[in-house]
C-alpha positions in Angstrom: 25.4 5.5 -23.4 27.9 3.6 -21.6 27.3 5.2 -18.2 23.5 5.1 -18.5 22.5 2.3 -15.4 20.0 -0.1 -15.7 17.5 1.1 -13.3 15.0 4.5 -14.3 13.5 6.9 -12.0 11.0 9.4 -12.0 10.3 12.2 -10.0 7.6 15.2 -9.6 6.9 18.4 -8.0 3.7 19.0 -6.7 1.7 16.1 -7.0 -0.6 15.1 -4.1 -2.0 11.2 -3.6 -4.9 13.2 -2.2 -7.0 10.1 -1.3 -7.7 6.7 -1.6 -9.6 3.5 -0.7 -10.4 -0.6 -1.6 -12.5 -2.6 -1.2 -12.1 -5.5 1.5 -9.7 -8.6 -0.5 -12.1 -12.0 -0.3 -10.5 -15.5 -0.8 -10.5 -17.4 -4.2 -13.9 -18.3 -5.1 -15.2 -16.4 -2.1 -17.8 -13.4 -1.5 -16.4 -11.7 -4.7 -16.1 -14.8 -7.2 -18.5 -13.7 -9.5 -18.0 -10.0 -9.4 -16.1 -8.4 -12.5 -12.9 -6.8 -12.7 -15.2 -3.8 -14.1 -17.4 -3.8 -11.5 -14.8 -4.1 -8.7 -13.2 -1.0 -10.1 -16.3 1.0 -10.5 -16.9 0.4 -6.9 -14.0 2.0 -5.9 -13.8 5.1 -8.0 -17.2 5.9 -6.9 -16.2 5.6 -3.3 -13.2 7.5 -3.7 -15.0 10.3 -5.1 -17.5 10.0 -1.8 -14.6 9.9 0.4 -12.3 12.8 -1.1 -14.9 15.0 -1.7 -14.1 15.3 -5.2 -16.2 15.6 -8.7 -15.6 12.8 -10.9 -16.5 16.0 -13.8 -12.7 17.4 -12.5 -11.0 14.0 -13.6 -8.5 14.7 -16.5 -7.5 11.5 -16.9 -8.2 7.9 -16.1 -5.8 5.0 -15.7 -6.4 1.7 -14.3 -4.6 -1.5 -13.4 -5.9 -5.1 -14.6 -3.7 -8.2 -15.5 -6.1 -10.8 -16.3 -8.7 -11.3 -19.1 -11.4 -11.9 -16.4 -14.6 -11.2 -18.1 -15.5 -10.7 -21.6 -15.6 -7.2 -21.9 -12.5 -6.2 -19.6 -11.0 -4.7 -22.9 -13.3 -1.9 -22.0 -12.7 -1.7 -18.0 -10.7 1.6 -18.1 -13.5 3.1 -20.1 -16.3 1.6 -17.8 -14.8 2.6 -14.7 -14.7 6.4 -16.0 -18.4 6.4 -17.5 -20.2 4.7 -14.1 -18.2 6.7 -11.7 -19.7 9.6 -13.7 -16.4 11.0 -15.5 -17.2 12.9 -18.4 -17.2 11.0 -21.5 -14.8 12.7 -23.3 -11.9 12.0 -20.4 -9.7 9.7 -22.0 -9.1 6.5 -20.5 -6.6 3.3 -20.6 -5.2 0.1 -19.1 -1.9 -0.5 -17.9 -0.3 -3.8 -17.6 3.3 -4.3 -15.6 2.3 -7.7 -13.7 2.9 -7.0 -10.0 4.3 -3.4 -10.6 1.0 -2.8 -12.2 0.2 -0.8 -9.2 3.0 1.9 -9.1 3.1 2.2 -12.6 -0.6 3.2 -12.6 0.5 5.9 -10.0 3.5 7.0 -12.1 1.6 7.6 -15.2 -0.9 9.6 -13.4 1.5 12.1 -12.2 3.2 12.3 -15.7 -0.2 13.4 -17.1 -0.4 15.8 -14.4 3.1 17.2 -14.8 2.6 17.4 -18.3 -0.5 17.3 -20.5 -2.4 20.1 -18.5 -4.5 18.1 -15.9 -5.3 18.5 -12.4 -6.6 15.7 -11.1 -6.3 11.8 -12.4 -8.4 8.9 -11.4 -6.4 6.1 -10.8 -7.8 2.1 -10.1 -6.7 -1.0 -10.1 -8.9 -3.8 -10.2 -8.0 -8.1 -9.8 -10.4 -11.2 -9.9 -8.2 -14.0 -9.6 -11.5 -16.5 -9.2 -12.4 -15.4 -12.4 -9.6 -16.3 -14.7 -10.4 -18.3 -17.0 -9.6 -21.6 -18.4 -8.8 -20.9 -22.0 -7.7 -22.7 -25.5 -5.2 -21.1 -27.8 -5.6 -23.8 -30.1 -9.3 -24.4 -30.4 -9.6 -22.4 -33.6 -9.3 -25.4 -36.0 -8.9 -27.9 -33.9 -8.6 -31.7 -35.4 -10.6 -34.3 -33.5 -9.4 -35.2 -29.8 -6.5 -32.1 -30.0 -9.0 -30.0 -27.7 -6.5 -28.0 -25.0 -8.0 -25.8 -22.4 -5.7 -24.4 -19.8 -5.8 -22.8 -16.2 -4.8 -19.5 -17.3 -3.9 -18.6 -13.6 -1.5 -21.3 -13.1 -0.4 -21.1 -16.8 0.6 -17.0 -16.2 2.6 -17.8 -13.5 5.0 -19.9 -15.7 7.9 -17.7 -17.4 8.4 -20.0 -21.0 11.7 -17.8 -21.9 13.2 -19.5 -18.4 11.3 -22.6 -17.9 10.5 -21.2 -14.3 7.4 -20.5 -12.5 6.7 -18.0 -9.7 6.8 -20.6 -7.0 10.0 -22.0 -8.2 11.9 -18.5 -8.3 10.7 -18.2 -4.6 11.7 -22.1 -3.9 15.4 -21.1 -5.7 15.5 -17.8 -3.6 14.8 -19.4 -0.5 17.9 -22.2 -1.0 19.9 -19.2 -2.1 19.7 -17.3 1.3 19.3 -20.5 3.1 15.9 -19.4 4.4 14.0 -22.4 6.1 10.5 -23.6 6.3 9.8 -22.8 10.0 11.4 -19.6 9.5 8.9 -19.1 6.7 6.0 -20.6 9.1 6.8 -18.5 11.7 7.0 -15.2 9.6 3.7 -16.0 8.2 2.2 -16.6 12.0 3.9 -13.4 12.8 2.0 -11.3 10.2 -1.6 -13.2 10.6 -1.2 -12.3 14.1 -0.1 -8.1 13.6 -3.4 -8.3 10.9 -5.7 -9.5 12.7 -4.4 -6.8 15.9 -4.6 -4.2 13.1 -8.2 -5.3 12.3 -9.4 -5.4 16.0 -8.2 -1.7 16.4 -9.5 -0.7 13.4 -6.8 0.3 11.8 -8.2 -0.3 8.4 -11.3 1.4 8.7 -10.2 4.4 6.7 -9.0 2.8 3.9 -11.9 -0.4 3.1 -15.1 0.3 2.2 -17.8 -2.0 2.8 -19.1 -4.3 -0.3 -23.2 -4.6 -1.0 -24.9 -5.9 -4.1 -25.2 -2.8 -6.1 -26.4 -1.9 -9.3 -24.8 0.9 -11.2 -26.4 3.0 -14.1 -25.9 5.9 -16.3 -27.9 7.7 -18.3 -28.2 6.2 -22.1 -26.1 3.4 -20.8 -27.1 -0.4 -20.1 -27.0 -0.8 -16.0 -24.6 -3.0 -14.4 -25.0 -5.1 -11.1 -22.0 -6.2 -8.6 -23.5 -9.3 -6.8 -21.9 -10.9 -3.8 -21.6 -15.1 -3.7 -23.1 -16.1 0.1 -23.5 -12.9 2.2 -25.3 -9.7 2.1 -22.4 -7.4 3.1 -18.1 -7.6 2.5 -16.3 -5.7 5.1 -13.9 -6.7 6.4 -10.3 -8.8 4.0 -11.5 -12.5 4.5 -7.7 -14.0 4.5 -7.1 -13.0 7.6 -7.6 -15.5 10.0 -6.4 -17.4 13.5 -2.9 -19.0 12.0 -0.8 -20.6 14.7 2.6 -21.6 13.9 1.7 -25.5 14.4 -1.2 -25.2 12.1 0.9 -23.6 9.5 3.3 -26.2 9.8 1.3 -29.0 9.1 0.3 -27.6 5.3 2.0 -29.5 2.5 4.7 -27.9 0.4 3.1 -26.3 -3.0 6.4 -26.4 -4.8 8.5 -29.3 -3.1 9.9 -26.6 -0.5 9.6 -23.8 2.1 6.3 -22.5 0.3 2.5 -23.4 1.3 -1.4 -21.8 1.3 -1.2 -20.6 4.3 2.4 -18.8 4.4 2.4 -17.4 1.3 0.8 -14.0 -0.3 -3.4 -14.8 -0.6 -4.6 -15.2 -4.0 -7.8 -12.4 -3.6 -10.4 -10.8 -5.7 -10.7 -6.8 -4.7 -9.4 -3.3 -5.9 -8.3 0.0 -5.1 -8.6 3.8 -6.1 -6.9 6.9 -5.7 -7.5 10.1 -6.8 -3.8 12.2 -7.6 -3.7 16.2 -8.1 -1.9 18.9 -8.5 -3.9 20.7 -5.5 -4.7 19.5 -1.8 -5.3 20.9 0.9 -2.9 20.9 4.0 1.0 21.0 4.9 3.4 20.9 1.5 6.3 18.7 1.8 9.4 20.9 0.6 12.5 18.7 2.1 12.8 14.8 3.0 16.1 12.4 4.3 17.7 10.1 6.6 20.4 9.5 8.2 21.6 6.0 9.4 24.7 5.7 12.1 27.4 3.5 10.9 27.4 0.1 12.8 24.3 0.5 14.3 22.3 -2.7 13.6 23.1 -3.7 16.9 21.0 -0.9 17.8 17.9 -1.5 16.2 17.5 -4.6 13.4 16.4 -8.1 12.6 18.2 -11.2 13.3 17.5 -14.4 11.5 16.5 -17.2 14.1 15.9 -20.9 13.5 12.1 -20.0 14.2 12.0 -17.2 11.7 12.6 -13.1 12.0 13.7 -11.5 15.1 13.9 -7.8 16.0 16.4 -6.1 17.6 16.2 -3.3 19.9 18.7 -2.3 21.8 18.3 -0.7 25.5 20.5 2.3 24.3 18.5 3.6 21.7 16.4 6.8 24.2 20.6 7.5 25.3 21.4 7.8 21.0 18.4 9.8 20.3 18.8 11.7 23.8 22.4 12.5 22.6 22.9 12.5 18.9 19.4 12.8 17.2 19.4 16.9 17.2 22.9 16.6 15.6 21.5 14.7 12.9 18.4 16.7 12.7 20.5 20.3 12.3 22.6 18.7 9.6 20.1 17.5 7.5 17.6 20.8 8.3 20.8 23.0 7.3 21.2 21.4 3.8 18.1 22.7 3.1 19.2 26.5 4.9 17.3 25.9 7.9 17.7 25.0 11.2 16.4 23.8 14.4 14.5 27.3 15.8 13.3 27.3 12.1 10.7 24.7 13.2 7.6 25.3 15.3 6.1 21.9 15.4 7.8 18.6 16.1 5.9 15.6 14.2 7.4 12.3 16.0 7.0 8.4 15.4 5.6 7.1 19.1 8.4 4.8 19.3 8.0 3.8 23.2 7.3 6.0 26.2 11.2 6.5 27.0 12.1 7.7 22.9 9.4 9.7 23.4 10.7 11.4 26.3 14.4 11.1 24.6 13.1 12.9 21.4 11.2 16.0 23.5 15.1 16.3 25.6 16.4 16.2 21.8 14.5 18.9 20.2 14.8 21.1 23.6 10.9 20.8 24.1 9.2 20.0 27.3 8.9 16.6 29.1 5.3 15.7 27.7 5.3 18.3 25.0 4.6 15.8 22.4 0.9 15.0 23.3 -0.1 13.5 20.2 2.5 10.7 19.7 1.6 10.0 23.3 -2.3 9.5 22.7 -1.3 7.3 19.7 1.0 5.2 21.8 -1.5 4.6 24.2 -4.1 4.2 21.8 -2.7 1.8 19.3 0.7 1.2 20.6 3.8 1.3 18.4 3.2 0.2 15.3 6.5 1.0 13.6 7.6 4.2 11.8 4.7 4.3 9.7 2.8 5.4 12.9 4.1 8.9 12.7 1.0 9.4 9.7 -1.4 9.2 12.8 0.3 11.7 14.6 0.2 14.1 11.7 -3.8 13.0 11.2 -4.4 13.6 15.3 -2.2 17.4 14.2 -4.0 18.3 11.7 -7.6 17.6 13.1 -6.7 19.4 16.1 -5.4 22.5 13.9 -8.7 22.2 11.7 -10.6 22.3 14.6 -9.3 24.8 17.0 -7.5 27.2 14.2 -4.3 27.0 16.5 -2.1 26.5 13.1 1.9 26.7 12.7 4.5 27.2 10.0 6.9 25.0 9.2 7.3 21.1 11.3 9.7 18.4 11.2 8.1 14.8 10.9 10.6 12.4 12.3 10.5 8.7 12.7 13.1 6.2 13.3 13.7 2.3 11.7 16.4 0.0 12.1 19.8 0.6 10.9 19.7 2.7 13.4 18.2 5.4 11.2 16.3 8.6 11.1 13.7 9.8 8.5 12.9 13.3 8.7 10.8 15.3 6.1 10.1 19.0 6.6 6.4 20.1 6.1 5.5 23.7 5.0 1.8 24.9 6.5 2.3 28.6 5.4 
């Protein structure tokens, strides 16, 4: 026992996140306010279902996600979910409750009831309405005359008794800690209103949300249940996201005496999300992943902490490192895994700039323009950090599906400050 670390892990083999979606996230006391945790959640599982193309009569298992007691009969919102998305009623179903982990532990007990209680294929939701929390007494049972107490229960959960510190204040300690400052905050916050509402004018949310109408949801032998929006017809599109210039933001007051306000800190939302996991997908498997970082590189590509908040850092040298040293760290990590360069027959790159682009089609020995896909993403949504690779393997894939022109084996590759490179190996045999 006295080597075991503090920290657990988990890890699976063949377990696919083989879809997911949410609805659009509307402000406290907005379009959602009076919509149920339950209902929320239904919403989504139904739509995941439409979207994946998947029976909810396959589901082995549900699990959902909900922290607060936001309607009377949210005991029952794993089972509610399964029966009005149309999961068989004997599919066991149940809630789990990790605060803001909630999320990945949802995920994580999916794939253990995949990896080992027989199932293929688990529902998972989570499900939030912050506007509905309630105000509640503890004491009221009993009470003697004038000793009445009734609460906020959403500012009252954020408080941690055992310390005598809320959530605010741990951010408001962290932030005098690192010696982070309130126009560095500001600024952050300006800097991400502004890359979300780019991301909503390209539509790069479109796959993922699905739009919100007043519903009503039945099954057979069951009592029908309703989602009404507050003040609109239709929810589309996540209403936090808004115009926030850096001298608007700086003229909020301070929520906890520091660096913290409503309009640079994290939006308190009503929404939720689904995913389906599985033992079985269709498409590429993923049989090798790594990185590699170059020692002293964060002068290459990193951030830099300004009096005006976050600064990137991208060095004119980076097409030259990848030019000259990027196959070198390609064949080392490809040969752990008994492979090597001429193993691979498709080249899956992050559209990091027109010149890396060029630099990683000199590293991999391919022809100037070879890599057509990263260069129709670049143009068409620009470069949206390493995460952008996933739309050159959706433009691959749709262009394989649709023409048959198929290959074996590809190497995704994207690259993130440090300087590093992330490259996973995907198997199409």
């Amino acid at each position: 026992m006295a080597n075991t670390t503090a920290g657990l892990t988990a890890s699976w083999s063949d377990i696919w996140l083989l879809d997911g979606v949410r609805t659009p996230f509307a402000d406290y006391n907005g379009a959602l306010a009076a919509v149920s945790p339950t209902d929320l959640g239904i919403k989504a599982a139904r739509e995941v279902f439409a979207h994946a193309g998947v029976a909810p009569q396959d589901v082995g298992a549900v699990i959902t996600g909900s922290m607060a007691q936001a309607s009377f009969d949210t005991y029952c919102l794993p089972r509610h979910i399964g029966l009005y998305s149309d999961v068989p009623i004997e599919i066991p179903a149940h809630m789990v409750q990790r605060v803001c982990g909630t999320g990945i532990e949802v995920l994580m007990q999916a794939a253990d009831f995949i990896a080992h209680k027989d199932i293929e294929l688990a529902l998972c939701v989570g499900a939030e309405s912050m506007s509905r929390n309630p105000v509640a007494s503890y004491t009221m049972r009993g009470f003697r005359m004038g000793a009445v107490d009734f609460k906020d229960f959403l500012w009252e959960a954020l408080l941690d008794p055992a310390a005598n510190v809320s959530m605010g204040d741990t951010a408001e300690n962290l932030a005098r800690q690192y010696q982070i400052t309130r126009p560095q905050v500001d600024a952050f916050a300006a800097q991400s209103f502004e890359r979300a509402l780019a991301a909503q004018r390209a539509g790069f949310f479109a796959g993922e949300i699905t739009p919100i109408r007043n519903e009503r949801f039945e099954r057979q032998d069951y009592q029908p249940r309703e989602l009404k929006l507050r003040g609109t017809k239709e929810l589309a599109t996540d209403t936090h996201v808004r115009p926030s210039p850096l001298e608007t933001l700086a003229g909020i007051r301070p929520a906890f005496g520091g660096v913290q306000t409503g309009g640079n800190s994290s939006a308190i939302v009503d929404g939720a999300a689904a995913a389906l996991l599985s033992t079985e997908a269709e498409g590429p498997a993923m049989v090798a992943a790594g990185e590699y970082t170059w020692p002293g590189s964060l002068d290459v590509m990193g951030w830099d902490v300004a009096d005006d908040g976050l600064r990137a850092i991208f060095s004119r040298d980076i097409p030259k490192l990848v030019t000259n040293q990027l196959q070198d760290a390609a064949s080392e990590f490809l040969a752990r895994h008994g492979l090597a360069i001429d193993d691979i027959d498709r080249f899956i790159c992050h559209p990091g700039g027109a010149r890396v682009l060029t630099a990683l089609e000199h590293a991999f020995g391919l022809g100037q323009g070879a890599l057509v896909e990263a260069r129709a993403v670049l143009r068409d949504y620009g470069n949206m950090s390493a995460t952008t690779v996933m739309f050159v393997l959706e433009r691959i894939l749709a262009k394989a599906r649709a023409t048959g022109a198929g290959w074996e084996r590809a190497l995704m590759n994207a690259l993130g400050p440090g300087f590093t490179a992330g490259f996973l190996v995907l198997d199409n045999r």
